[in-house]
Structure formats: structure tokens, C-alpha cells
C-alpha positions as CSV (number, residue, x, y, z in Angstrom):
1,X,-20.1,3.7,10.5
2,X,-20.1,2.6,7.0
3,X,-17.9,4.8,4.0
4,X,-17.7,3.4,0.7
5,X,-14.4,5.7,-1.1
6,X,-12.6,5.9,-3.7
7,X,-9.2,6.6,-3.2
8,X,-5.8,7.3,-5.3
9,X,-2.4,5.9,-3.8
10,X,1.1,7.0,-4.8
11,X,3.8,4.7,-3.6
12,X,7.5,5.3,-4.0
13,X,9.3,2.1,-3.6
14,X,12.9,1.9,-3.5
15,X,14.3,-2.0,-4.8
16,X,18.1,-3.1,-4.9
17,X,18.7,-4.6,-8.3
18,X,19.7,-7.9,-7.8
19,X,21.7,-9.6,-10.2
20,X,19.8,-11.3,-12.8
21,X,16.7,-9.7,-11.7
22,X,14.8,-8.2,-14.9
23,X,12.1,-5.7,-15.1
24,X,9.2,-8.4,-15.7
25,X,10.8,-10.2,-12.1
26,X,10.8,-6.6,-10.3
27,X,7.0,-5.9,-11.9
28,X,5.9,-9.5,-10.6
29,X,7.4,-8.8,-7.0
30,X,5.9,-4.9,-6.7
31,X,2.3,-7.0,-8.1
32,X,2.5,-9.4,-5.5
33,X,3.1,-6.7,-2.4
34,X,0.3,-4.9,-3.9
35,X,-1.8,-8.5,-3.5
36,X,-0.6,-8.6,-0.2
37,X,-1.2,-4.9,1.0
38,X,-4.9,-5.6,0.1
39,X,-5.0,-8.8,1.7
40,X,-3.8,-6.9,4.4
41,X,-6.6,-4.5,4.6
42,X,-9.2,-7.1,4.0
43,X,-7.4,-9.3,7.2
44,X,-7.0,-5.8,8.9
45,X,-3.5,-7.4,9.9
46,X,-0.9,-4.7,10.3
47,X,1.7,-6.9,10.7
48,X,1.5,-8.3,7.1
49,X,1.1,-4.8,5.9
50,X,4.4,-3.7,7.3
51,X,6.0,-7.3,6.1
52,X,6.5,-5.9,2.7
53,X,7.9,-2.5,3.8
54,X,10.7,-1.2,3.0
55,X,12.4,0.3,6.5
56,X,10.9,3.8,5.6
57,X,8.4,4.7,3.4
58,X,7.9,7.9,1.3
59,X,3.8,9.0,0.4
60,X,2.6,11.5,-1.0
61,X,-0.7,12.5,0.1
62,X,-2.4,16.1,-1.1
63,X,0.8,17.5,-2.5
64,X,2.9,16.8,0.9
65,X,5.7,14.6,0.6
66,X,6.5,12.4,4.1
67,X,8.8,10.0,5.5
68,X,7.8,7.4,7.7
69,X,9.4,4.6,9.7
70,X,8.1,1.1,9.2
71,X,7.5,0.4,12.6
72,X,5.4,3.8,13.0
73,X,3.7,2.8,9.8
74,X,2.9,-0.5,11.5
75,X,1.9,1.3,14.1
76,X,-0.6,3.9,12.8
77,X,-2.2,0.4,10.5
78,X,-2.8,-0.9,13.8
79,X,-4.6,1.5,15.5
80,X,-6.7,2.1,12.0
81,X,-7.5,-1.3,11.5
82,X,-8.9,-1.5,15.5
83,X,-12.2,-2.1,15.1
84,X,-12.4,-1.9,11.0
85,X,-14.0,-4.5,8.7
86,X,-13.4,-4.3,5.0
87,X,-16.4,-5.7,2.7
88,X,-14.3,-4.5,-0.5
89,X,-10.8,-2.8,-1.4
90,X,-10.8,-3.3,-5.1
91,X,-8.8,-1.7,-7.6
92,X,-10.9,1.0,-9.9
93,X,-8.4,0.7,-12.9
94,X,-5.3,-1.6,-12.7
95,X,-2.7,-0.1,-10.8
96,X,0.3,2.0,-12.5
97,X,3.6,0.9,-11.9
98,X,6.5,2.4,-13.5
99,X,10.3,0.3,-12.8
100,X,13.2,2.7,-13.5
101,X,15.7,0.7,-15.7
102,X,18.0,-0.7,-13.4
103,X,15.7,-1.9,-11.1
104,X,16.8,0.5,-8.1
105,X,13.5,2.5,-8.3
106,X,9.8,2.2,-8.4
107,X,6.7,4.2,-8.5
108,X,3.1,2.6,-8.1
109,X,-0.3,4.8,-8.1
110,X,-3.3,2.9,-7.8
111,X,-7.5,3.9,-7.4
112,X,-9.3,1.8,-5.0
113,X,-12.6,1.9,-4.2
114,X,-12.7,1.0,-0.4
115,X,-15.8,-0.5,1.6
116,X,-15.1,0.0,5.2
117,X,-16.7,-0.3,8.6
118,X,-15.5,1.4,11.5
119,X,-16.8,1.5,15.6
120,X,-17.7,4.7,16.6
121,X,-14.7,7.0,14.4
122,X,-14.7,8.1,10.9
123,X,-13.5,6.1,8.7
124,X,-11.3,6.6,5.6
């Protein structure tokens, strides 16, 4: 099964200022776990999905808010990527990241447009 999709992400990321650390450092690290959670998709590696997780994680998906552990995160990636192959998971627009000013809070939202294969279950 084949679904090409667009679809709009919302991450809540909490950092811990570190001293010396300015908003330009903080806005190169959240780009470069952004890099990786694609790369991560594309690989369908759960492991280096979870790598730059936080130990839970807050979405927000259709207006409900939830709170996950990493290792359950890691867990449901796994299970999604059995059996998935990526042909594309590009960004539609460049993602939006907003760094509060002491670096102790950060929100992303991004639009990707996602190419996926999946055996024998819907994809998404």
C-alpha cells in the first residue's frame, strides 16, 4: 500500500538552558533533531528516532493534548516502521520553530508531505 500525505506536526520540546547557550545555538540543535527525525523515518530506525527524545514527549494531534514516554514512543515507531519504506518525507514549507527566551522552552510545527509504503496495513 502506497499513501502519499501531507501532514502538519506540532512538537513541544522542553530544553535546559545551558550556560552560554544562545538562541541561534538552541535553533541549530532543535534543526539538527528535526534532520535527524527525518533521517529517521527515511532509515525507518526507531532507535534514532527516540535518540533525540526528551524522556516524555507532549503532541498534540486533532486538538488532544498527550503525554508519552520515550520508550513507548520508541515502541509504537517500531511497530510503524515494520514493514514501511519511505520514498520522500520532505518539508512542504520550512518548519516553524519558536525558542522561548531563556532557552527552557520550545515549540516546532512543521508540514511534510510523506511518501510511504506499507505491507498489508494502512499507512499514515
Amino acid at each position: 500500500m502506497r499513501v502519499v500525505s501531507p501532514a502538519v506536526f506540532l512538537l513541544l520540546i522542553g530544553c535546559s538552558p545551558a550556560s552560554g547557550t544562545d538562541a541561534a545555538d538552541a535553533r541549530v540543535a532543535l534543526e539538527g533533531v528535526l534532520a535527524a527525525g527525518r533521517r529517521a523515518h527515511l532509515e525507518t530506525d526507531a532507535d534514532l528516532l527516540g535518540a533525540s527524545l526528551a524522556d516524555t514527549l507532549v503532541s498534540i494531534n486533532a486538538g488532544a493534548v498527550s503525554v508519552q514516554l520515550k520508550d513507548s514512543v520508541v515502541a509504537m515507531f517500531r511497530g510503524y516502521f515494520d514493514g514501511a519504506s519511505y520514498r520522500a518525507w520532505q518539508d512542504l514549507v520550512p518548519p516553524r520553530i519558536h525558542i522561548t527566551g531563556d532557552n527552557s522552552f520550545a515549540w516546532v510545527a512543521r508540514v511534510v508531505c510523506v511518501d510511504r509504503m506499507s505491507r498489508g496495513r494502512a499507512a499514515g
